[in-house]
N, C-alpha and C positions, 0 to 999 in steps of 0.2 A: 564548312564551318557552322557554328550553333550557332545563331542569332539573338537568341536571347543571352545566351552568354554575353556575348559582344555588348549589349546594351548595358547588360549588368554592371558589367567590368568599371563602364564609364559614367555610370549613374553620379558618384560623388563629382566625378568633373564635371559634367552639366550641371548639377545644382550650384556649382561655384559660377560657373559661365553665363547662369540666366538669371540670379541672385535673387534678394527674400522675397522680394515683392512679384515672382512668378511660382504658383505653384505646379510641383513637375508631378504627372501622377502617369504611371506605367503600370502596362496590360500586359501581359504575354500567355499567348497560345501556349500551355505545355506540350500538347505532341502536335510540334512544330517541325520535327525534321531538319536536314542540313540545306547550304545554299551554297553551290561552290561560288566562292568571292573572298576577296584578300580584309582579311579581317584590320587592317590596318586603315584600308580604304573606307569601310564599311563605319569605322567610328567617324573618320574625317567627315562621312557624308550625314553621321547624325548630327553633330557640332556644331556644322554648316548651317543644317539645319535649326537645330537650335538657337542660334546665335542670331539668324534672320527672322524667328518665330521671335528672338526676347527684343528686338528691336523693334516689330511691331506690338508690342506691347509699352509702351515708356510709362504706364501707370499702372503696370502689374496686368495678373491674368494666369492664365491654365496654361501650361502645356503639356500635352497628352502625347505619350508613345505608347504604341501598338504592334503587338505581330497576331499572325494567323496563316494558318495553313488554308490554301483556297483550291479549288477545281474553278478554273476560268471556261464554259462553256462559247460554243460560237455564238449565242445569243449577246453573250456579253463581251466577246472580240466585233461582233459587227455594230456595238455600240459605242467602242472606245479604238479608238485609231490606234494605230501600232500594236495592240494589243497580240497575243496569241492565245491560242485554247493549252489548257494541259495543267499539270500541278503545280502550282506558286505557293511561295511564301510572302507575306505581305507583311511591309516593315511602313507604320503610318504614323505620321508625324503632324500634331492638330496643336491650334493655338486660339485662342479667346483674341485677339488682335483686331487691325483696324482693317484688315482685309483688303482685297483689289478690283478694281473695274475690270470689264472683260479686256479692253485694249491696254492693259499694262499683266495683265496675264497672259496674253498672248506673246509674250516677250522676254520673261522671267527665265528663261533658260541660254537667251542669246549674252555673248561672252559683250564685258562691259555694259548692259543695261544695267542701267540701276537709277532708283525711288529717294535716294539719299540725296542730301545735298553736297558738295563740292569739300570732295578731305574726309569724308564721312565711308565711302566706301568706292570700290574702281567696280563692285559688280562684276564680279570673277566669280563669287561664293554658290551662286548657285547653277551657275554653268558647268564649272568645277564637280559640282554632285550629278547634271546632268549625265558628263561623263565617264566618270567613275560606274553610275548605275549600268551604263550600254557598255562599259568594257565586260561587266560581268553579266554580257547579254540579257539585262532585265530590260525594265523602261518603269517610267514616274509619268503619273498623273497630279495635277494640281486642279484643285476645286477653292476658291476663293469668291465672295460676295464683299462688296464695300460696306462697312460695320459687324459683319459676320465671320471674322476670322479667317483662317488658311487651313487647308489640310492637305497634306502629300502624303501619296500613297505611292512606293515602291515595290513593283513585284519583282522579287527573285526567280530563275526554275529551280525547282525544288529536286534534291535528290537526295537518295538514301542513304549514300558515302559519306562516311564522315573523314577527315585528316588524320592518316598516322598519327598516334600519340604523341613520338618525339614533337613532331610540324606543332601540334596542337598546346604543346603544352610552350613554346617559347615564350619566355618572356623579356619585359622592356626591359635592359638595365640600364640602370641609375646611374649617378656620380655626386660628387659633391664639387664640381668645378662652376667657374663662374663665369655664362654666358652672357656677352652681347649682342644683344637680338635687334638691327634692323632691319624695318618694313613699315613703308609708308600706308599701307591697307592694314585698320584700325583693327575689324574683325580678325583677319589674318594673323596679325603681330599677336590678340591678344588671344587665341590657339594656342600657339605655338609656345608664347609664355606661361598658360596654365600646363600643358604637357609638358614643356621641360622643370617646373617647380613641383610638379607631382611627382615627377622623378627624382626628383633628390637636388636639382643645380638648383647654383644662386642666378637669378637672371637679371637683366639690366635690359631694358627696354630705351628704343628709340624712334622713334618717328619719321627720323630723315637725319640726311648724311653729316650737316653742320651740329647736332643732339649728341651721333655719335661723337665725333670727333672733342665736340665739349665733355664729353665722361671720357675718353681716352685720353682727355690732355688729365685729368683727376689722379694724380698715380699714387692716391691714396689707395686706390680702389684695384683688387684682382682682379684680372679681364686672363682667361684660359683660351675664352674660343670666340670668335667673331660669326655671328651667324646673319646673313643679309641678303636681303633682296639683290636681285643683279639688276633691273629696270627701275629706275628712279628718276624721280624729275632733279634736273639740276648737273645730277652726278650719279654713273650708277656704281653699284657694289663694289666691284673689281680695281676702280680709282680710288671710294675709298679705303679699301685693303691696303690698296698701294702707300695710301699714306698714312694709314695705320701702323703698318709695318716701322716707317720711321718713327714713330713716338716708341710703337711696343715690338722691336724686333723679332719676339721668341713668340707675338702671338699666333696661334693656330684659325684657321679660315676655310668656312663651308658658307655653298652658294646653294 
């Protein structure tokens, strides 16, 4: 896949996800070369990104994306753990924010850690990108100072293959149906709701299972597709389907 494509692609969705008071300013290497990686994963894990970077910023700020084509030597694999020698592409993502001490960056990739307070986030987000980068055999680096911002650096292997055309050229299709989307994870929910409003649906956001069930009793309102978290406090997804279904018999449901 092209990586800078991929970032292109999603530049107007970032500028809506980190809003006016972050400015977004992007770099890219032109003879960048391919990175075999699911280009679908590769936006998630910028977003991710972004959305962690706009959060430490709550009074505005910079954020910077970056690619570049690298030759990683052993000088710099016996400087940087996990590392490898050989041809990378390097997908780097920098923010002007409030930065971290070293004992809460030593942490930032364990599943459920998280700097947020309570409701604010589960700290999934960036575990999440952790994994996504090592399914496509790369690895992340993070460099963070308290008062001095964040930077993450993803290196891809790089290779010369690009995707069959057909692969390459799929695109997302739209609709114009109208989605309820719960998820108790703020970040999450609000993903999920900008990519499906880029795409064409009406969305309907919720927070948690008693939210939903208050817009379903609403039958003012089209509801086409139910889309929900399955792990929830309280109640999870699959209960409230169940009782969704008795208000909206014909609705349609994805987990």
């Amino acid at each position: 896949m092209d990586l800078n494509a991929s970032v292109l692609e999603i530049e107007k969705m970032l500028h809506r996800l980190i809003g006016e008071d972050v400015e977004l300013v992007i770099r890219l290497d032109r003879n960048l070369g391919y990175v075999k990686a699911d280009p679908g994963q590769v936006s998630q894990v910028l977003m991710n990104l972004a959305l962690n970077s706009r959060d430490a910023m709550p009074s505005g700020g910079k954020l910077v994306i970056e690619t570049a084509h690298l030759e990683l030597d052993d000088t710099y694999v016996r400087q940087h753990l996990g590392a490898r020698p050989g041809p990378f592409i390097m997908l780097a993502v920098s923010d002007t924010g409030i930065g971290m001490d070293a004992e809460t960056l030593s942490h930032i990739f364990e599943p459920f850690f998280t700097t947020k307070e309570t409701g604010k986030g589960t700290g999934l987000g960036l575990s999440m990108v952790y994994g996504i980068v090592k399914q496509s055999n790369g690895y992340i680096m993070a460099y963070s100072e308290p008062g001095s911002g964040t930077t993450f650096k993803i290196y891809f292997p790089s290779t010369e293959e690009s995707l069959p055309v057909q692969q390459r050229e799929m695109e997302i299709v739209g609709g114009t149906e109208t989605i309820l989307v719960v998820e108790d994870e703020p970040a999450l929910r609000e993903l999920t709701c900008t990519l499906l409003e880029d795409s064409g649906y009406t969305v309907l956001e919720s927070s948690g299972v008693e939210d939903a069930i208050r817009t379903a009793k609403d039958m003012q309102r089209q509801i086409d597709l139910l889309l929900t978290d399955v792990v929830m406090p309280r109640l999870d997804g699959r209960e409230l389907a169940s009782r969704l279904a008795a208000l909206r018999p014909d609705l349609k449901v994805l987990y």
